[in-house]
C-alpha positions in Angstrom: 0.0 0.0 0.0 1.2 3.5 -1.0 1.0 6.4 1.9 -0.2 9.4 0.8 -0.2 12.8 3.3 -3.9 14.7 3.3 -2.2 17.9 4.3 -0.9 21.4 2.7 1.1 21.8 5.2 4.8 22.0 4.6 6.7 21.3 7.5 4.7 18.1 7.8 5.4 16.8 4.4 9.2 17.3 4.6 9.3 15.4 8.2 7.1 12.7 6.8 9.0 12.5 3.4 12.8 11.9 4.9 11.3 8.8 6.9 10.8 7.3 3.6 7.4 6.4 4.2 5.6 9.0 1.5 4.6 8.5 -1.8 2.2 11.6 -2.7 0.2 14.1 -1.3 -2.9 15.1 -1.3 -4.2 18.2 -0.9 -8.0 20.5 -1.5 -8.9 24.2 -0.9 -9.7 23.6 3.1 -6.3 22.3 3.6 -4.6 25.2 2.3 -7.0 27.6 3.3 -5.8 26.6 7.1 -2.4 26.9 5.7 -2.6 30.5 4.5 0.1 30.5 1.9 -1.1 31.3 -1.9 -2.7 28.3 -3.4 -0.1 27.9 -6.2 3.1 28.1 -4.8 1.9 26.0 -1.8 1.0 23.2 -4.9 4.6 24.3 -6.2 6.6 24.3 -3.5 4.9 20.4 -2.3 5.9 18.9 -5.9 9.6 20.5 -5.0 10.0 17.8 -1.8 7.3 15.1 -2.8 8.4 13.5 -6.2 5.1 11.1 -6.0 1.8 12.6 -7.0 0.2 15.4 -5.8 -3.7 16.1 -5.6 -4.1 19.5 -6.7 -8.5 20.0 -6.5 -10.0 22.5 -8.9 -12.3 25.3 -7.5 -14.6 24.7 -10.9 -17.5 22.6 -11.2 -18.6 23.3 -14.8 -16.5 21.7 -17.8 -15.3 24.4 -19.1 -14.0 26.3 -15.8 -12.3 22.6 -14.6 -10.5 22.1 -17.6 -9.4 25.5 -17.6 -8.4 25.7 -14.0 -6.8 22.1 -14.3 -4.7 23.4 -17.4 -3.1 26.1 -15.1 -2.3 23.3 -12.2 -0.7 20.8 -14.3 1.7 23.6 -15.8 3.3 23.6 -11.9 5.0 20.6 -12.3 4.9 17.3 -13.5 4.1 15.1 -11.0 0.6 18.0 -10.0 -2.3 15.4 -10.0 -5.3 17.0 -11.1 -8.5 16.0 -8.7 -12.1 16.5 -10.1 -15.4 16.4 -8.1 -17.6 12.9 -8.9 -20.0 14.8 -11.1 -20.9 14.7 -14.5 -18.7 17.7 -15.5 -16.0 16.5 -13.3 -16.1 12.8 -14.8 -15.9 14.5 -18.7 -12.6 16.6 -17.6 -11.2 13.3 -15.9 -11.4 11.8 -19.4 -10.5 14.7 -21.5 -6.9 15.1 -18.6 -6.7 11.5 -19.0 -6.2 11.4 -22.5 -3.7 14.2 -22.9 -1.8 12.1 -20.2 -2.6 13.6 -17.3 -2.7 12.1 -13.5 -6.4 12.5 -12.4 -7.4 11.9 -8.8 -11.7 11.8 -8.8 -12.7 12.9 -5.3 -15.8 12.8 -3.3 -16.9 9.2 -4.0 -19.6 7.4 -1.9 -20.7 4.9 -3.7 -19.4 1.4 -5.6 -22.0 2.9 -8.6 -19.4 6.1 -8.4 -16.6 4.6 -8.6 -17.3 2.2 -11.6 -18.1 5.4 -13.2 -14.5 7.1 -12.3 -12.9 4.0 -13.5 -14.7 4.1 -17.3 -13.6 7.2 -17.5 -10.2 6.2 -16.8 -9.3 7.8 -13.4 -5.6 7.6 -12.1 -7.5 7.7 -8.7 -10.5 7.4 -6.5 -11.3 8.9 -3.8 -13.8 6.8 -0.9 -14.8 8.5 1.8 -14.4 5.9 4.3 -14.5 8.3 7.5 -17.4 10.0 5.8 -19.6 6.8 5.2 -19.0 5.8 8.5 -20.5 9.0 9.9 -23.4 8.2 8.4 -23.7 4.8 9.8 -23.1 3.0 6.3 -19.7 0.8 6.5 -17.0 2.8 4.7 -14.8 -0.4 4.6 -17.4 -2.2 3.3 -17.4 0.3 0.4 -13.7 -0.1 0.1 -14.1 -4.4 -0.6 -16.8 -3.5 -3.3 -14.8 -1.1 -5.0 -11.5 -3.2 -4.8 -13.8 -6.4 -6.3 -15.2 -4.7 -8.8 -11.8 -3.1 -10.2 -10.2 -6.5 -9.6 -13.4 -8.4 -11.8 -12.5 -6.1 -14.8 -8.9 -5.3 -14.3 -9.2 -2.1 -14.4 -6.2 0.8 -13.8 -7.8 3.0 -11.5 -6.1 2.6 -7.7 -8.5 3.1 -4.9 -7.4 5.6 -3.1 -8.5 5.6 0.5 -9.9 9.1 1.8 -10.8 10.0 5.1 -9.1 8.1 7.0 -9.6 8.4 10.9 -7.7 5.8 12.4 -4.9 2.7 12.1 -7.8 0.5 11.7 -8.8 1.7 9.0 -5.5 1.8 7.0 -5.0 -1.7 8.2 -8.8 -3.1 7.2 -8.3 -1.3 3.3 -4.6 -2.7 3.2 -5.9 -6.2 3.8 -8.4 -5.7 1.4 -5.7 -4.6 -0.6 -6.3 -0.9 -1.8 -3.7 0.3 -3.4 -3.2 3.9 -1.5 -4.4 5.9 1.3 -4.3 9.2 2.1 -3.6 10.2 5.9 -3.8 12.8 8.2 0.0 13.1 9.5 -1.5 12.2 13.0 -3.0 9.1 11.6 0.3 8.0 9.9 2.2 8.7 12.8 0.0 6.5 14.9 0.8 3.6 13.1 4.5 3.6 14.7 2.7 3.2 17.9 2.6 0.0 20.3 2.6 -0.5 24.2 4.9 -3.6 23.7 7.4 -1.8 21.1 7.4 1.0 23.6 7.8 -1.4 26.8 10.2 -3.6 25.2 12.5 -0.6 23.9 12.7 0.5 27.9 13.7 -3.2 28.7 16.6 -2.6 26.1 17.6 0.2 26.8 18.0 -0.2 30.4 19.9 -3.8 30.5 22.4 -1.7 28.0 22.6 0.7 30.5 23.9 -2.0 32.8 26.4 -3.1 30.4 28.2 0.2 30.7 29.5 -0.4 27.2 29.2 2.2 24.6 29.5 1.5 20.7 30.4 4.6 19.7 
């Protein structure tokens, strides 16, 4: 499973990218809003430290304005990953981008239904909600195995993406059900390092070393 950051901010994204653990980023206006740097150079400045994709959302939600605000995004630098609302506008850009060769991340999906629909029109990525959905009380991992069967049944390109993501558990659940990214509040991904035994055992260690009065350096 790929990791990708759901943040704008920077700080966070060059921490998390010299662990090795980060393959993209994601990004949409709220995020950057709380960051308040300029839109652009926030996109710009991310694609300078994260060489994987990163989700860059349009404002637009007619054609014309998302294909025009998408061709000013994907001009910041090559690895910008255009993301497109699940609507039918936002569906007709995703296969227009696609075609030229761009990276297109289709966000706000609730639904299987939705998703076969990103994947037809040939979607680098979608986006389910699975924090959203659970609000609700529908099962956002649930959602997850449909959409990962139904890509696997017609083999097709599209890599779930897993979005709103809350806890460990759910990173874990979508990895075993073998989604191929998900995006993560750096909290979220930092919590996975976490573990009473790793935590009690490195103590343990540490103090029979002590003991030792050796030194390796």
């Amino acid at each position: 499973m790929k990791f990708f950051i759901d943040t704008a901010d920077l700080a966070e994204i060059r921490s998390l990218a010299s662990s090795g653990l980060l393959d993209g980023v994601t990004t949409n206006p709220s995020l950057v809003a709380k960051s308040g740097k300029d839109f652009k150079e926030t996109i710009k400045d991310i694609c300078a430290v994260v060489p994987g994709p990163v989700s860059a959302e349009v404002a637009g939600t007619e054609y014309d304005q998302i294909m025009a605000e998408a061709n000013v995004l994907r001009k910041i630098a090559d690895n910008v990953c255009i993301k497109v609302p699940l609507t039918p506008d936002g569906l007709r850009a995703c296969s227009h981008l696609r075609r030229d060769g761009t990276m297109v991340n289709v966000t706000l999906c609730f639904s299987a239904g939705q998703a076969l629909l990103a994947a037809k029109c040939g979607a680098s990525f979608i986006s389910p909600f699975v924090g959203r959905v659970d609000d609700i009380g529908w099962d956002g991992i649930g959602l997850i195995a449909d959409i990962v069967q139904m890509y696997d049944n017609y083999d097709f390109a599209t890599e779930v993406l897993v979005a709103s993501v809350r806890s460990p558990l759910h990173v874990v659940e979508a990895a075993k059900l073998g989604a191929h990214v998900a995006t993560l509040p750096p909290a979220v991904l930092r919590s996975l390092f976490n573990h009473p035994l790793t935590e009690k055992g490195l103590a343990t260690f540490l103090a029979d070393w002590a003991k030792t009065g050796q030194s390796i350096l």
